[in-house]
BASE-100678 format. One record per residue (C-alpha): residue number from 1; chain; x, y, z. Coordinates in nm, 2 decimals. Layout:
REM BASE-100678
  num  chaine    east   north      up
  NUM       A       X       Y       Z
...
END
This chain:
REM BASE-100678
  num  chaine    east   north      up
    1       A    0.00    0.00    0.00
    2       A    0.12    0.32   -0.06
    3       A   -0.03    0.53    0.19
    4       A   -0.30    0.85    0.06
    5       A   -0.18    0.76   -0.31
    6       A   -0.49    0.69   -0.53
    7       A   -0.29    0.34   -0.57
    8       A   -0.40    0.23   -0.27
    9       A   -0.72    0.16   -0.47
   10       A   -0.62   -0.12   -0.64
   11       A   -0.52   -0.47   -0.54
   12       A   -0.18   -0.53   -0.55
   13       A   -0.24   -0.79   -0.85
   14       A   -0.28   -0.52   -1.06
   15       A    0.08   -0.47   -1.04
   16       A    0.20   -0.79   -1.11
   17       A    0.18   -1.05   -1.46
   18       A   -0.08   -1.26   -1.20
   19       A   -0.31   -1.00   -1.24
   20       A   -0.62   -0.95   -1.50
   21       A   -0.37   -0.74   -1.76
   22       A   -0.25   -0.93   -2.03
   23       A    0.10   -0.91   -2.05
   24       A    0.15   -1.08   -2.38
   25       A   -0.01   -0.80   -2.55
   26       A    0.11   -0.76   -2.98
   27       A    0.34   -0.50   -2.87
   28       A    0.55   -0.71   -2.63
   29       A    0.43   -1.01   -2.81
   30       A    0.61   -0.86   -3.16
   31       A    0.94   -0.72   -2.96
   32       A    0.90   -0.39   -3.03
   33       A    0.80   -0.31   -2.67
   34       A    0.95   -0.57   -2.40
   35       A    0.75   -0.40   -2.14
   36       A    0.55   -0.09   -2.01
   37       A    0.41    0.08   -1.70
   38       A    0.16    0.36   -1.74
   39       A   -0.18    0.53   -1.61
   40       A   -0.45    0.75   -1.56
   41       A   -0.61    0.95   -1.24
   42       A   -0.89    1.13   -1.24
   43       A   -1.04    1.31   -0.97
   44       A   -0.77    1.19   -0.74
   45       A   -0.84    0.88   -0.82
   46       A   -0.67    0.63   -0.97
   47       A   -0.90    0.49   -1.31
   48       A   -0.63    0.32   -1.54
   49       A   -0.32    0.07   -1.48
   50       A   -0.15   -0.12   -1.75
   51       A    0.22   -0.28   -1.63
   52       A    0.29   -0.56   -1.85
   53       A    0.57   -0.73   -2.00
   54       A    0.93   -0.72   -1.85
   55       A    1.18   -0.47   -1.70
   56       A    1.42   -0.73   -1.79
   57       A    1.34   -0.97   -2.03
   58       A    1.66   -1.19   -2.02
   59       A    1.58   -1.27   -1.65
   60       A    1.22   -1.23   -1.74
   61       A    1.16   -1.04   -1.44
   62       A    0.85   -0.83   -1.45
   63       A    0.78   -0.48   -1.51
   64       A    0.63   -0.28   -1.14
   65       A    0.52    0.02   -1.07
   66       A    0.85    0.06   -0.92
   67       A    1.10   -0.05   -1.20
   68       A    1.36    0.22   -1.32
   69       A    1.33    0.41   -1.62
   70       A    1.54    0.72   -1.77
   71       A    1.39    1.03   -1.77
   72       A    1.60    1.22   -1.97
   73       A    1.41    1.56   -2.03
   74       A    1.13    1.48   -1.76
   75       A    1.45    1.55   -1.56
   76       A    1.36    1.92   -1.63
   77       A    1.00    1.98   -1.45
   78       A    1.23    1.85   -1.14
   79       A    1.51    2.12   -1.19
   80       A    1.20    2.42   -1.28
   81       A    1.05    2.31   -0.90
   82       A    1.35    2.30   -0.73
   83       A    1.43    2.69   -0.89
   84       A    1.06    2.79   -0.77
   85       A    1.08    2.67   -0.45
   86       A    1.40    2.91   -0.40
   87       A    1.23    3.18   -0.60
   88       A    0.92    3.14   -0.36
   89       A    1.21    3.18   -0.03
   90       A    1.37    3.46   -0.22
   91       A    1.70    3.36   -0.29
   92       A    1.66    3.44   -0.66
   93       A    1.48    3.65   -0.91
   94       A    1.32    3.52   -1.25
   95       A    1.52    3.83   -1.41
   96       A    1.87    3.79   -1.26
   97       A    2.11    3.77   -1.46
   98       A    2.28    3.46   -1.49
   99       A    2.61    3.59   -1.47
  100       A    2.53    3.69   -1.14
  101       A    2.58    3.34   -1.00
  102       A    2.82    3.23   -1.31
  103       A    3.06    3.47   -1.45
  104       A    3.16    3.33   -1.74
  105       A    2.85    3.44   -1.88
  106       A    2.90    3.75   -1.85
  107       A    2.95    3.98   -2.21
  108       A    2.84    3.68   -2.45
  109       A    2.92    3.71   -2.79
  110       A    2.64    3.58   -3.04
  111       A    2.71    3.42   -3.35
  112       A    2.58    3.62   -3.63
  113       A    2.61    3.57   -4.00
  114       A    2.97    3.43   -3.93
  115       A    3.11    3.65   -3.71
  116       A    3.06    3.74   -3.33
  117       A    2.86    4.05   -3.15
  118       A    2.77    4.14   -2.87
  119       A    2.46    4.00   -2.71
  120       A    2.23    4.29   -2.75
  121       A    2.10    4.17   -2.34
  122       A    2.22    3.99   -2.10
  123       A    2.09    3.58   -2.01
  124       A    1.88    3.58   -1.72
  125       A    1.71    3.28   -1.55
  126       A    1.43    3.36   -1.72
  127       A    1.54    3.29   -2.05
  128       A    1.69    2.95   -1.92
  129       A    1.38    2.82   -1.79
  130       A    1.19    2.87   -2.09
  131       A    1.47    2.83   -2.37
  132       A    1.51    3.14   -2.50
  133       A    1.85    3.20   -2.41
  134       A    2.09    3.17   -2.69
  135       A    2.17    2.83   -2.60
  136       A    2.16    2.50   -2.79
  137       A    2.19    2.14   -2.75
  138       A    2.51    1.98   -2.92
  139       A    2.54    1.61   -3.09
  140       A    2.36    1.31   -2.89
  141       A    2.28    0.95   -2.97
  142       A    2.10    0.65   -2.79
  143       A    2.41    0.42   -2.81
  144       A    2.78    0.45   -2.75
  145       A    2.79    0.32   -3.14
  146       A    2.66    0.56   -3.26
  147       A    2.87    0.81   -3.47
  148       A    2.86    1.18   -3.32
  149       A    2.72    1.42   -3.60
  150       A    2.91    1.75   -3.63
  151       A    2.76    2.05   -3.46
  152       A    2.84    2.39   -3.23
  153       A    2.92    2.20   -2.90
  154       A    3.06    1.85   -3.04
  155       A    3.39    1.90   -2.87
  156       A    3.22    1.99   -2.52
  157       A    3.05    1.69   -2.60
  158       A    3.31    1.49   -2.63
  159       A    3.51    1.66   -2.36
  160       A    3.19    1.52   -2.12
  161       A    3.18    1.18   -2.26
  162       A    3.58    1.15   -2.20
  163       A    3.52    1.25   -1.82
  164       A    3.75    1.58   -1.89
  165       A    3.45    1.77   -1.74
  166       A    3.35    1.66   -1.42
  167       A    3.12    1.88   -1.24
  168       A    2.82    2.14   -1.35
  169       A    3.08    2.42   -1.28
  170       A    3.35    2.33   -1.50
  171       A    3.08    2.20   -1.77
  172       A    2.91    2.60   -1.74
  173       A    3.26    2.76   -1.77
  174       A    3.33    2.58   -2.08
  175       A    2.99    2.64   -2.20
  176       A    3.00    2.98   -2.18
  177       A    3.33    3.03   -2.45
  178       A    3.05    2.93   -2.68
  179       A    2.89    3.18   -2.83
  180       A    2.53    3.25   -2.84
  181       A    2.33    3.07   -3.15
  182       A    2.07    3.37   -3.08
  183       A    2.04    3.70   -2.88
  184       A    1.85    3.58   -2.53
  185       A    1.49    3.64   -2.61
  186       A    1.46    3.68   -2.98
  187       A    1.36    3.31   -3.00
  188       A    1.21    2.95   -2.83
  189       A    1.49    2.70   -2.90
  190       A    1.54    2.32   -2.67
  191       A    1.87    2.39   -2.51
  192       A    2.11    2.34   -2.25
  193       A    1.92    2.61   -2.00
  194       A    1.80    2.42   -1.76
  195       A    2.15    2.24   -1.68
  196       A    2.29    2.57   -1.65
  197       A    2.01    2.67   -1.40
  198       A    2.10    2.34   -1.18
  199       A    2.46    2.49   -1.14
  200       A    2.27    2.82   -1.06
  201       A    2.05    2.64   -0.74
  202       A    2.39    2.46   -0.65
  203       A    2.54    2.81   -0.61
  204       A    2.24    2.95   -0.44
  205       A    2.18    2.64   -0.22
  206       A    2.53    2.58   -0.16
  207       A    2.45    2.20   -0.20
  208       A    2.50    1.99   -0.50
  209       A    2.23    1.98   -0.72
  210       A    2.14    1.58   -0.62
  211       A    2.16    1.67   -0.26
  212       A    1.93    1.95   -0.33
  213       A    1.67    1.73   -0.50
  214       A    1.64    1.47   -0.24
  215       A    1.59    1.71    0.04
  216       A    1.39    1.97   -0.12
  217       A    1.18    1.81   -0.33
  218       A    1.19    1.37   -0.32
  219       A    1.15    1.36    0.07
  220       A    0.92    1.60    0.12
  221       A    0.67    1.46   -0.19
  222       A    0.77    1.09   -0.13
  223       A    0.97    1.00   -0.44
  224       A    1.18    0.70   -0.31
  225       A    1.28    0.56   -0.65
  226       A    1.43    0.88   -0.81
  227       A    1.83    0.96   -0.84
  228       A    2.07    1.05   -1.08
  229       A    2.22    0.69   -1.01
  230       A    2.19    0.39   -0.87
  231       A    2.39    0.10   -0.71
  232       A    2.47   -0.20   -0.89
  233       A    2.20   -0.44   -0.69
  234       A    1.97   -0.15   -0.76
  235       A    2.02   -0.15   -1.09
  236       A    1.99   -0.55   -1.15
  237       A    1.60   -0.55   -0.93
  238       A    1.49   -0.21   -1.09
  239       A    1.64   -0.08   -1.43
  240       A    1.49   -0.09   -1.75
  241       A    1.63    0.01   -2.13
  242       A    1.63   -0.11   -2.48
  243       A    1.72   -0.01   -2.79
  244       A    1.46   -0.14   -3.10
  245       A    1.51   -0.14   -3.44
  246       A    1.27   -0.25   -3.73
  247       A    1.34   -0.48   -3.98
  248       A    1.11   -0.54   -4.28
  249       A    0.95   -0.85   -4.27
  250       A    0.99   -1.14   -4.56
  251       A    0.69   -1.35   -4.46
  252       A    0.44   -1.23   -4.74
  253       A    0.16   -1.47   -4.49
  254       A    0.21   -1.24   -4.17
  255       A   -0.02   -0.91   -4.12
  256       A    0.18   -0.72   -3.99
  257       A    0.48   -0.55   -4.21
  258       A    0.78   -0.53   -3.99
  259       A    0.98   -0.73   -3.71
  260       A    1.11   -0.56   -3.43
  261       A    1.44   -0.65   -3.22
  262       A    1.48   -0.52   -2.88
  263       A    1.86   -0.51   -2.74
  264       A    1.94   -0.39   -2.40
  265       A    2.06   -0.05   -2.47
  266       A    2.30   -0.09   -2.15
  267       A    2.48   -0.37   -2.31
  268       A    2.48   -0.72   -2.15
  269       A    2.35   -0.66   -1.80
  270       A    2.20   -0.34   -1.63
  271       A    2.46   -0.30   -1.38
  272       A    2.67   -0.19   -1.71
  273       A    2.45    0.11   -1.76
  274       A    2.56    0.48   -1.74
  275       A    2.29    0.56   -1.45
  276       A    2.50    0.31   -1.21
  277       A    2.68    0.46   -0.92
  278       A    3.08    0.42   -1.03
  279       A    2.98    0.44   -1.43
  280       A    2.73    0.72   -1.39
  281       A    2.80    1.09   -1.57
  282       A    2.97    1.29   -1.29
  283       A    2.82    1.59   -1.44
  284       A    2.42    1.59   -1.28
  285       A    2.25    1.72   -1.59
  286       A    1.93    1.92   -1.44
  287       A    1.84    1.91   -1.81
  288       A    1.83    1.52   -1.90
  289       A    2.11    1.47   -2.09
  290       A    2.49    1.57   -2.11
  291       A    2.74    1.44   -2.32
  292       A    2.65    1.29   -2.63
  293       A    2.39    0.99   -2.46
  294       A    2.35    1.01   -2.07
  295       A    2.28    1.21   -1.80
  296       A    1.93    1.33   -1.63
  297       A    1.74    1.14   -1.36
  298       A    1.61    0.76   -1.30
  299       A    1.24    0.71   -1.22
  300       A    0.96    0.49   -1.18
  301       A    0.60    0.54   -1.27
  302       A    0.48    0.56   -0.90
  303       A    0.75    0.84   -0.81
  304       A    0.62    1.02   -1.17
  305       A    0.25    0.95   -1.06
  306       A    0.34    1.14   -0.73
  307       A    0.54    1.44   -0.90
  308       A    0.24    1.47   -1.12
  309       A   -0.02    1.44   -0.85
  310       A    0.15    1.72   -0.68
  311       A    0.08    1.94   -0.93
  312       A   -0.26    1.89   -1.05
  313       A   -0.33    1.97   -0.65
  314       A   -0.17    2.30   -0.66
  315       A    0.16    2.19   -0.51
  316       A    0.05    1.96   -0.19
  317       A    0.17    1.65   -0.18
  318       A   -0.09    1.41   -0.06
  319       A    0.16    1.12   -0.03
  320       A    0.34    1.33    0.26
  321       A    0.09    1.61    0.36
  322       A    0.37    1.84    0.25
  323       A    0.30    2.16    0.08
  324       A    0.59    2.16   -0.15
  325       A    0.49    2.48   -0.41
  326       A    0.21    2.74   -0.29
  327       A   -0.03    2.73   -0.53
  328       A    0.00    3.06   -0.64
  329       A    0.34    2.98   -0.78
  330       A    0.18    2.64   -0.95
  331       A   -0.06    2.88   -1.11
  332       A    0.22    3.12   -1.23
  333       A    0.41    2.78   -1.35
  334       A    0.12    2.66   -1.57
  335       A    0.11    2.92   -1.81
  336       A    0.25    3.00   -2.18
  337       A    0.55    3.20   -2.06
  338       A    0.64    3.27   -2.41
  339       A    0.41    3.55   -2.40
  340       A    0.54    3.70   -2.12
  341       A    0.71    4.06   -2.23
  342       A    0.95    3.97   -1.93
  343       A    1.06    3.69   -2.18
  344       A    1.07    3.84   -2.49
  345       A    0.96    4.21   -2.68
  346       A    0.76    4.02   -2.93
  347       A    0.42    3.94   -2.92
  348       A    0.43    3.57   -2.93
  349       A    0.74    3.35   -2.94
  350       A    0.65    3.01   -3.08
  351       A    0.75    2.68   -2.90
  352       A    0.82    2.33   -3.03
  353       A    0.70    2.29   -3.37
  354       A    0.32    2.24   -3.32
  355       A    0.18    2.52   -3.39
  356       A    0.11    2.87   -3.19
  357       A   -0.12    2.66   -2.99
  358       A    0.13    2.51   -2.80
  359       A    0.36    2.73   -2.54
  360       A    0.63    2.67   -2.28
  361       A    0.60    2.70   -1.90
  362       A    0.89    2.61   -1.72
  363       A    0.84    2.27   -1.62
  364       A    0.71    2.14   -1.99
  365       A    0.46    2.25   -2.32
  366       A    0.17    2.41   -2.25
  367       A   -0.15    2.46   -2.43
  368       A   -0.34    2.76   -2.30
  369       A   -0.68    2.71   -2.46
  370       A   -0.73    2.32   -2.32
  371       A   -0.52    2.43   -2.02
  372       A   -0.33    2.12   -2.10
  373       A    0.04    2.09   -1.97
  374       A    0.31    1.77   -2.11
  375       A    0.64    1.64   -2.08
  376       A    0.84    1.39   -2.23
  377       A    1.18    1.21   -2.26
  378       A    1.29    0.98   -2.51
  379       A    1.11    0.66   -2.43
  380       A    0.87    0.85   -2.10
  381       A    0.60    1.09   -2.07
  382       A    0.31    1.26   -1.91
  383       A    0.03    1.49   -1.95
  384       A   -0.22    1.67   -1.69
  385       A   -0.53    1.86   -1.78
  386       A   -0.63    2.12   -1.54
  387       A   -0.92    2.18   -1.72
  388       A   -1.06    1.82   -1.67
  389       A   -0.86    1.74   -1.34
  390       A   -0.68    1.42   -1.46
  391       A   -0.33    1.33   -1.56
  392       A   -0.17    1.04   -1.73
  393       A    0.19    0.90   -1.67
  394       A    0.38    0.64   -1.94
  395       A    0.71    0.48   -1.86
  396       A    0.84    0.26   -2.18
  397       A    1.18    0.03   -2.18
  398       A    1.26    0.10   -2.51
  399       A    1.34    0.38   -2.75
  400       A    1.35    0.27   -3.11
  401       A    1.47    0.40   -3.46
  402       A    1.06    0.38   -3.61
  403       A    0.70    0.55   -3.50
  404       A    0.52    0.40   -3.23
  405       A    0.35    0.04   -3.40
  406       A    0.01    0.00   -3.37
  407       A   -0.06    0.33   -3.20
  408       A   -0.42    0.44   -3.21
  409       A   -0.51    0.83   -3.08
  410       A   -0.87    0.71   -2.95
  411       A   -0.71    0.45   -2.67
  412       A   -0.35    0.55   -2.69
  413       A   -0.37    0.92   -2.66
  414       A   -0.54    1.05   -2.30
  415       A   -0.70    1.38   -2.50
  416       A   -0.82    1.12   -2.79
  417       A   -0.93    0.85   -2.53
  418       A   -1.12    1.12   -2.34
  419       A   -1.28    1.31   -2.66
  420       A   -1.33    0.99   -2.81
  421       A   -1.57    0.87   -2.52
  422       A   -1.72    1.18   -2.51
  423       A   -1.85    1.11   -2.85
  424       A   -2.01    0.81   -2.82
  425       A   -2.16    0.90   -2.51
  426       A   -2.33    1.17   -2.69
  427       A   -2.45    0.93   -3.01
  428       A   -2.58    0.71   -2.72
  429       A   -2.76    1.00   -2.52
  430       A   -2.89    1.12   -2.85
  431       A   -3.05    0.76   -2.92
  432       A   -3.23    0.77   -2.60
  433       A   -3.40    1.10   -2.66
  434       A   -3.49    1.03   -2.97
  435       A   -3.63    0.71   -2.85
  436       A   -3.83    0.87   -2.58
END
């Protein structure tokens, strides 16, 4: 049992392959998707669980509600609470300047047409938190393998991988001899920002950014299963990744058009993963990823459920009776802060490549007329709609090299799922008027 969490509804067979959910399900059946852990609250209440398949399909071990996945950028709605909850104790201002707490970033040069200029304004932690400060992101890739494409940062990159830089100060220092790919605030571009803003609470804090995650924010909500690593026995019980890639499929007889093969993306066992304590980055990435293929937080789907939960209930934790945010300050988070003036002088800037329907706040995309918030990392995600009062949480093994097989938006989607019921709840209550 897990206390006032809206699992607590549910018998713990849910959880487990002995339960009524079908582990053997096409996805896992095919390969594409050795195993997944997801679900849906509403109300507070906990309305949909699917765990299935394995964490670790070698051992066949099962997937929990507790088994390990990366986060990657769901690392960043930790990193934009921690910065609000010193914001709120006012230790720091949204329009400091950054080099106030990092001098190397002070008098940036942007790069412009092929030569350098002065930054017409300086960073501020504003423009971190919602990407518009001149950063970028360099060169990544899922697996070691992989060949590193050129770009700006690829020898920082590099520099990370070969444990040359090994700490968020020396990784800002030499961050900030890059120039600027854009004047902070002329544009919305995914960047580095928010691992610049976790050497910014370290220097505030005085504590190491993992330090300052477990005692400002994972205690007092009740995340146990979240860290930047793990031990080695840790890792074997709990940790979870694969790597799938799509074959086409020579049997003319089968129905469905491709194989898939899942690898362990870790290599040979998970205690040879990058999130173990001993192999882990030594650089804590508030942003999810640093280097060219790790970094960023370990979590499970009952420690995401929780962090979302918190939230949706204007920043009280009702696994802990702690009120982590006020929820003023949750209000001020879930809103399009592209629009802010404080952000930029234009009207509107325009986030990810959705459409002007879709903002930023800091701690993920927001979409101000469904008052919809999400966030997701490679192979992870969530979504909460304040507007409807639920929230939905998916934790996958397994990135892959292909679109999602199978995927339908009507019961894979929570919007679609939702709108979809809503429609034929209305074709049914429209039969029994006209029926009398």
């Amino acid at each position: 049992m897990l206390g006032r969490l809206p699992w607590a509804a549910f018998p713990a067979n849910h959880f487990t392959r002995g339960g009524r959910l079908d582990p053997y399900n096409s996805n896992t059946r095919d390969g594409y998707m050795p195993g997944v852990a997801e679900c849906a609250v509403k109300d507070n209440k906990l309305v949909y669980v699917d765990i299935r398949g394995y964490q670790d399909k070698e051992r066949r071990a099962p997937m929990t509600q507790k088994s390990l996945f990366r986060c990657h950028s769901m690392t960043k709605p930790i990193t934009a609470v921690a910065f609000m909850i010193l914001w709120e104790e006012g230790k720091l201002a949204l329009d400091d300047p950054v080099h106030k707490y990092i001098p190397a970033f002070k008098n940036m040069k942007v790069s412009k047409g092929g030569r350098l200029v002065d930054s017409k304004r300086p960073m501020t932690l504003r423009h971190l938190v919602t990407h518009t400060s001149g950063l970028g992101y360099g060169p990544s890739r899922e697996r070691k393998t992989e060949k590193l494409e050129d770009g700006p940062y690829l020898s920082l990159v590099k520099r990370i991988d070969a444990g040359v830089i090994s700490n968020l100060k020396s990784f800002c220092d030499e961050l900030a001899t890059f120039p600027l790919q854009f004047h902070p605030g002329d544009r919305w571009e995914y960047s580095m920002g928010l691992d610049v803003l976790g050497r910014v609470l370290e220097v505030v804090s005085g504590t190491p950014l993992d330090k300052l995650f477990r005692q400002r924010i994972f205690r007092k909500m009740g995340m146990k299963d979240t860290a930047f690593c793990v031990s080695p026995r840790k890792a074997h019980r709990q940790l979870t990744a694969y790597y799938v890639t799509k074959v086409r499929s020579k049997n003319r007889k089968t129905k469905l058009p491709n194989n898939f093969f899942s690898r362990r993306a870790d290599g040979i066992h998970p205690q040879m993963s990058a999130w173990v304590r001993g192999r882990s980055l030594r650089v804590l990435s508030g942003g999810g990823i640093c280097g060219s293929f790790a970094g960023g937080l370990l979590s499970s789907l009952r420690d995401q459920t929780i962090f979302c939960d918190v939230l949706l209930n204007g920043g009280y934790a009702r696994t802990t009776g702690c009120q982590v945010l006020k929820p003023a300050t949750v209000r001020l988070l879930c809103r399009d802060w592209l629009r802010m003036k404080a952000v930029s002088n234009k009207q509107h800037l325009r986030g990810w490549g959705m459409g002007r329907d879709v903002g930023w706040c800091p701690v993920g995309h927001w979409m101000p007329k469904a008052r919809l918030m999400f966030m997701g990392g490679i192979t992870t995600s969530w979504s909460i709609s304040f507007a409807t009062k639920q929230f939905q949480v998916s934790m996958t093994s397994s990135s892959c090299d292909a679109d999602v097989h199978n995927w339908d938006d009507r019961k894979d989607d929570l919007c679609g799922a939702v709108e979809h019921a809503e429609k034929v709840w209305q074709r049914k209550r429209r039969r029994i008027v006209q029926s009398g």
